[in-house]
Kinemage of the C-alpha trace (Angstrom):
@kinemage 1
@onewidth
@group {chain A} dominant
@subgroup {mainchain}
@vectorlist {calphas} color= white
{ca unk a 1} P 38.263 -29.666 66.988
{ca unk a 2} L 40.962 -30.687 64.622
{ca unk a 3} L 43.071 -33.602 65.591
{ca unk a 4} L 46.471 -33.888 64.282
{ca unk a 5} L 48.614 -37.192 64.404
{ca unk a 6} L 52.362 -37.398 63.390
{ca unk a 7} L 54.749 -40.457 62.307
{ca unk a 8} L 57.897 -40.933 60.751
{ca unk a 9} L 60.334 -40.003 62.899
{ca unk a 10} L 63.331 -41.854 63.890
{ca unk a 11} L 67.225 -41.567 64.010
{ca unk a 12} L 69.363 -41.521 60.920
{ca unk a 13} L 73.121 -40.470 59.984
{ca unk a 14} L 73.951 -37.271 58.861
{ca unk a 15} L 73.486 -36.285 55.848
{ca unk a 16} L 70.361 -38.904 55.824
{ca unk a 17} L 66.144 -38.731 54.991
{ca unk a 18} L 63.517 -38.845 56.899
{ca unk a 19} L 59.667 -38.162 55.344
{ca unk a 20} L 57.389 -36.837 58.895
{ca unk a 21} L 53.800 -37.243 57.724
{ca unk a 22} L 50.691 -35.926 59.430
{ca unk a 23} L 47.149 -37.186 59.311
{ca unk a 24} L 45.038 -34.010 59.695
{ca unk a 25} L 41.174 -35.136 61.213
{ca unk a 26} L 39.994 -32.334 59.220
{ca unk a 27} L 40.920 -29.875 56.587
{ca unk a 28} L 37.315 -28.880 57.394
{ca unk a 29} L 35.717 -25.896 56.131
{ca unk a 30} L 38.081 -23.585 57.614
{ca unk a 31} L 41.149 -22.479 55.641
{ca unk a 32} L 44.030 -23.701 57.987
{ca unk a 33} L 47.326 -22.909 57.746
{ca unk a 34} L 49.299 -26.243 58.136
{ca unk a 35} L 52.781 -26.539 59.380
{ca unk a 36} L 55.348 -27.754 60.745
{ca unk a 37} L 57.357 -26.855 63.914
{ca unk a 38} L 60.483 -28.191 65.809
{ca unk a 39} L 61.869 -27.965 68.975
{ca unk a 40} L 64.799 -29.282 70.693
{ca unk a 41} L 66.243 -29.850 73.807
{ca unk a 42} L 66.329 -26.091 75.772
{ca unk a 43} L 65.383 -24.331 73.470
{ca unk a 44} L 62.044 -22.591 72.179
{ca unk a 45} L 60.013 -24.525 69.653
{ca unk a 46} L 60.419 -22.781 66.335
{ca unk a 47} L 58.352 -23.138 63.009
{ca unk a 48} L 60.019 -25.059 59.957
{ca unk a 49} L 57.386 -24.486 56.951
{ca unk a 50} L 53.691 -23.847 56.621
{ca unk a 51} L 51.370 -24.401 53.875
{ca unk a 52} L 48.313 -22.328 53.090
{ca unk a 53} L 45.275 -22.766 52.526
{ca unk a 54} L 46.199 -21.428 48.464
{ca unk a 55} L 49.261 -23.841 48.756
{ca unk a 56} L 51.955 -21.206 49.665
{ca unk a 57} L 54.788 -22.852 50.992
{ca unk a 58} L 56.748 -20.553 53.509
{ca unk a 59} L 60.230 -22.067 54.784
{ca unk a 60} L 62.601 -20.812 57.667
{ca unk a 61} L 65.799 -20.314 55.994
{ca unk a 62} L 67.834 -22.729 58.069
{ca unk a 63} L 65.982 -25.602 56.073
{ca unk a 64} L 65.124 -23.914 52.502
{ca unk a 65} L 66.842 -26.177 50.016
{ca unk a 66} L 66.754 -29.282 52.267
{ca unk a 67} L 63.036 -29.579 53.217
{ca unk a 68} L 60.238 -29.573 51.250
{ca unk a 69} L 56.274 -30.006 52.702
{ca unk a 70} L 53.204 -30.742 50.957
{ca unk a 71} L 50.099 -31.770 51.721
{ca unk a 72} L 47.551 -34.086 50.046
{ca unk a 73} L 43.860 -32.693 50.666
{ca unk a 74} L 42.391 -36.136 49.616
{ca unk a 75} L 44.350 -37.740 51.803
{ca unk a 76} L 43.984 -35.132 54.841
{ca unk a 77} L 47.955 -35.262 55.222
{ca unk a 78} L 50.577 -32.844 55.784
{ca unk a 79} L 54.120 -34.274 55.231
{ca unk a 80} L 57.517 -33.166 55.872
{ca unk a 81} L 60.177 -34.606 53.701
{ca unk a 82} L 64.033 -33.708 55.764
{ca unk a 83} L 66.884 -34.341 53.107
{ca unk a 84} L 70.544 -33.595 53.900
{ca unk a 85} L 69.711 -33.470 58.047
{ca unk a 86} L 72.678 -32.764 60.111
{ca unk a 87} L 72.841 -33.067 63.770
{ca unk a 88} L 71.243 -29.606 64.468
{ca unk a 89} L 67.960 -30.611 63.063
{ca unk a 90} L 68.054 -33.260 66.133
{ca unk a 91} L 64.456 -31.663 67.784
{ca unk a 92} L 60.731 -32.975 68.399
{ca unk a 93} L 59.073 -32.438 65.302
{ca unk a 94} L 55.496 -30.594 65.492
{ca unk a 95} L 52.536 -30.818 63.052
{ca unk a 96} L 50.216 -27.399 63.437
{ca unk a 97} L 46.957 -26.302 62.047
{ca unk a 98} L 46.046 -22.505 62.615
{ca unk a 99} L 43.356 -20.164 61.662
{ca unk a 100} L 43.023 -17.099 63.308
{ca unk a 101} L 40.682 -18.175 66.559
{ca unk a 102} L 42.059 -21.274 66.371
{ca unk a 103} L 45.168 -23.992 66.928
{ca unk a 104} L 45.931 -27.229 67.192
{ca unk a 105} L 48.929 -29.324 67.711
{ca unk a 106} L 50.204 -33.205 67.774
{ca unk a 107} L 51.974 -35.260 69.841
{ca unk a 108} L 55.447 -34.227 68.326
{ca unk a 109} L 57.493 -37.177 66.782
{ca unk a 110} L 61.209 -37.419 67.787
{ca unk a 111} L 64.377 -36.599 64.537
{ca unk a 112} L 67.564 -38.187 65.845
{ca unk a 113} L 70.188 -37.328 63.750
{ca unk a 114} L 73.257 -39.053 64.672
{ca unk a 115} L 76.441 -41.178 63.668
């Protein structure tokens, strides 16, 4: 069982930061696929970037350029770093681990983005 445990979140103008950071209970002996995922009011939740196991970074192209994740294995985190947000990145914000068999999610963390 893999717990997963956001922060960071919060509201900021556009064209603001925010850094989302997730403290991963285990990066374990199984080669999970860490990630992030968003998803806003009526509408589907949708992935934003993974990392893999190797460290292949894979971004949706709606943030490429303007979001950038990494994760620290000593420190069993996963972060999110949103620069340039605008008001359609407003959405609960999702940490994921995945290996085929198994998933795990956290509690979500709200991204306001507002003037």
């Amino acid at each position: 069982q893999v717990q997963l445990v956001e922060s960071g979140g919060g509201l900021v103008q556009p064209g603001g930061s925010l850094r989302l950071s997730c403290a991963v209970s285990e990066y374990g002996s199984r080669n999970y696929t860490l990630g992030w995922y968003r998803q806003a009011p009526g509408k589907e939740r949708e992935l934003v970037a993974s990392v893999d196991s190797h460290g292949n970074k894979n971004y949706r192209d709606f943030v490429k350029g303007r979001f950038n994740i990494s994760k620290d294995t000593s420190k069993r985190t996963v972060d999110l770093q949103l620069n340039s947000l605008a008001i359609a990145d407003t959405a609960v914000y999702y940490c994921n681990a995945y290996h085929p068999g198994a998933e795990y999610w956290g509690q979500g963390t709200q991204v306001t983005v507002s003037s």
